[in-house]
N, C-alpha and C positions, 0 to 999 in steps of 0.2 A: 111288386117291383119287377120290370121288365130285365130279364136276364140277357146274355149276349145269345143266348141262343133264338131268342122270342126275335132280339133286334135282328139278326142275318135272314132268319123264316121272313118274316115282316117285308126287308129288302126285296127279295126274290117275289114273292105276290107284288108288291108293288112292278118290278120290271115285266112280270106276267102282263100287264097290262095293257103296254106297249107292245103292237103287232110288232114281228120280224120280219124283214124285207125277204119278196123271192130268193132262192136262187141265183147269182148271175146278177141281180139288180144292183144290190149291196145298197139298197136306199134312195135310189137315186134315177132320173131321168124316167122314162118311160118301160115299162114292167111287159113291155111286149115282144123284149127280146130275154125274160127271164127262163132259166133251164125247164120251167114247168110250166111253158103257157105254152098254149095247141100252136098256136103258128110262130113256134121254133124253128129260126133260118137252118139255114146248113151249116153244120158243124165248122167247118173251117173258114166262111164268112162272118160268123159270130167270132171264133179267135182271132179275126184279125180287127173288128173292132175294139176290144179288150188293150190287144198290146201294141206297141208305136207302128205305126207306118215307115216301110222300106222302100226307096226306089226300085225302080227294075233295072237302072245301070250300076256298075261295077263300082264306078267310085261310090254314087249312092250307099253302097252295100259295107265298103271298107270304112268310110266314114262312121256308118253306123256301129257297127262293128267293134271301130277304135272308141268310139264315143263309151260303147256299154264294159269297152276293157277298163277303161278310164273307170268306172264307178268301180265297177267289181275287184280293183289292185291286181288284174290281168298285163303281162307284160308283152304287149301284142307290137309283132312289129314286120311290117311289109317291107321284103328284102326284093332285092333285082334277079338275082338270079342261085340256083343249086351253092355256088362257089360261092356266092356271098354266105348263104345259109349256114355251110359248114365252118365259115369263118368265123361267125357269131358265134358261134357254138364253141370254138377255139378261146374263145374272150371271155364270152361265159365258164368253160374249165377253170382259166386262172383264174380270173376274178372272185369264185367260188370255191378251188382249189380244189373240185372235182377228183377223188382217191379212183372209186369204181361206180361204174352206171351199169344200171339193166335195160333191157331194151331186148327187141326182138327184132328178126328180118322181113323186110324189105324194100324196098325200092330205097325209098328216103332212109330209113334209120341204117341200111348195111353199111350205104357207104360214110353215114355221121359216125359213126360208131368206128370204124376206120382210120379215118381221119385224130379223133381223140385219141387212140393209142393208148387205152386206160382197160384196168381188167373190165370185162362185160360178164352179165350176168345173162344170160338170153333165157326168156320166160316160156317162148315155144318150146322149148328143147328142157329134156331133166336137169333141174337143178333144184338146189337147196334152198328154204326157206329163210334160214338165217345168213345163208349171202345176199339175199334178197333185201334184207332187213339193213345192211351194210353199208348199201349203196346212196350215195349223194342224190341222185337224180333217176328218174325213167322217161327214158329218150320212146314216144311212140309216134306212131302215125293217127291218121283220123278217118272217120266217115265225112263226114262234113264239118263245116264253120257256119253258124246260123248270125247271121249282121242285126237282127230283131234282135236280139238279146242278146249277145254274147256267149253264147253258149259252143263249146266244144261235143262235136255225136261221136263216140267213141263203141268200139262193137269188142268182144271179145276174138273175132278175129282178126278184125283191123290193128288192136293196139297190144298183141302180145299175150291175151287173157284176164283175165279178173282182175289180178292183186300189180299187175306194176302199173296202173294209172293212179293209185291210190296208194300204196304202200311208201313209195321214198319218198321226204321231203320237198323234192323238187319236181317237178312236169312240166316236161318241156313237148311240146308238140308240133310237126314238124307236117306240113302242106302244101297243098297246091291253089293257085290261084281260082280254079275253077271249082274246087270247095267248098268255094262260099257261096250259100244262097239267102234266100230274101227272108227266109221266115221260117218257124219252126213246120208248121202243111210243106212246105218245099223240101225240108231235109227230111222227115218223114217220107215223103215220096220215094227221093232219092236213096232210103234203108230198105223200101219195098222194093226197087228195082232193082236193086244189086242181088238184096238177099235171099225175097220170094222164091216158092213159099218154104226153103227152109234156113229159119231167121237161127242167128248169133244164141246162146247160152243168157249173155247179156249185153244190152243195151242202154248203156249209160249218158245221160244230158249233163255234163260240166258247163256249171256258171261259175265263174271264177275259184279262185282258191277255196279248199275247204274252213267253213267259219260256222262259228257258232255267237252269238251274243243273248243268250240265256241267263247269265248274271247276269242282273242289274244293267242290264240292255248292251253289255260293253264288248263290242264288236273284237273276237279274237280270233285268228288265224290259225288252220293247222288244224283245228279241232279234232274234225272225224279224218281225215287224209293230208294232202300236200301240203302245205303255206303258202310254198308259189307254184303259182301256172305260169308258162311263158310259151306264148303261141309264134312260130316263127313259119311265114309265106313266101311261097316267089311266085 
């Protein structure tokens, strides 16, 4: 009598049987652009095959952008100017009823963080763990906004250090228009220009809120970090 063990063995030689695609193929189209065939393009010509096509103008870019907010439950929204920015941000306090936020200095978060008039935790500067842990929201700035995916580039010195783009519930992210580029090779570049050659502690790619759908497929929020992301531009 064939036990369950004899049946799973039995399984597995059966799927043995069936080649695995390259690399990079996943099965499909032609195998000459797989990770381990001799005339592998150039690295960043192959990823852009891979993932969607961005225009090179600006709306192209914002479009795309809002498009991949839209899948992700990103709360992305293109303001007109500074004074609009922090005004959102005033709407967002109530509406969320905002107690304390952490946030660090500069340019963009000094004077949001001003304007709110709420205790601040600032991440540059000593402070405590468990205030950190307190706060509603972390108000930072960015490296880039990548319109290919929706991805926020966040450095340890751009956004305050490690634990406030991850630690509050809420992420608010706060930019400029000429942040956004076309693709993640582009915002790459632009981490190398700034930072070379002596880079960030860490360097983190935010695609929307933190989520996990490990049970039973069912997409939850919050998991490993924030619940919301909310990206705010002029």
């Amino acid at each position: 009598m064939m036990t369950e063990k004899d049946k799973i063995l039995g399984r597995i030689r059966e799927a043995l049987k069936v080649s695995a695609p390259k690399p990079g193929v996943h099965g499909h189209g032609d195998a000459s652009h797989a990770i381990t065939s001799k005339n592998t393009p150039e690295p960043r010509s192959t990823i852009r095959q891979w993932l969607p096509l961005v225009g090179e103008s600006f709306e192209e870019q914002v479009t795309a952008f809002r498009t991949c907010s839209l899948e992700l439950k990103t709360d992305f929204r293109l303001l007109s100017s500074q004074t609009e920015l922090e005004k959102t941000l005033l709407t967002l306090r109530d509406d969320e009823q905002w107690k304390r936020i952490a946030t660090h200095d500069g340019v963009l978060t000094t004077s949001a963080s001003q304007r709110l008039s709420l205790p601040a935790v600032h991440t540059d500067k000593p402070y405590n763990v468990n205030d950190l842990e307190s706060c509603d929201v972390g108000i930072t700035e960015c490296d880039a906004l990548v319109a290919q995916t929706g991805t926020v580039v966040v450095t340890s010195r751009s956004s305050g250090g490690r634990a406030l783009s991850v630690l509050p519930p809420h992420h608010v992210v706060l930019a400029r228009r000429e942040q956004l580029v076309r693709d993640l090779p582009a915002a790459i570049a632009l981490v190398q220009q700034k930072y070379a050659p002596t880079y960030p502690s860490m360097i983190s790619f935010v695609t929307g809120p933190s989520r996990t759908g490990d049970i039973e497929r069912i997409l939850v929020l919050g998991a490993h970090g924030p619940k919301k992301l909310t990206v705010l531009v002029f």
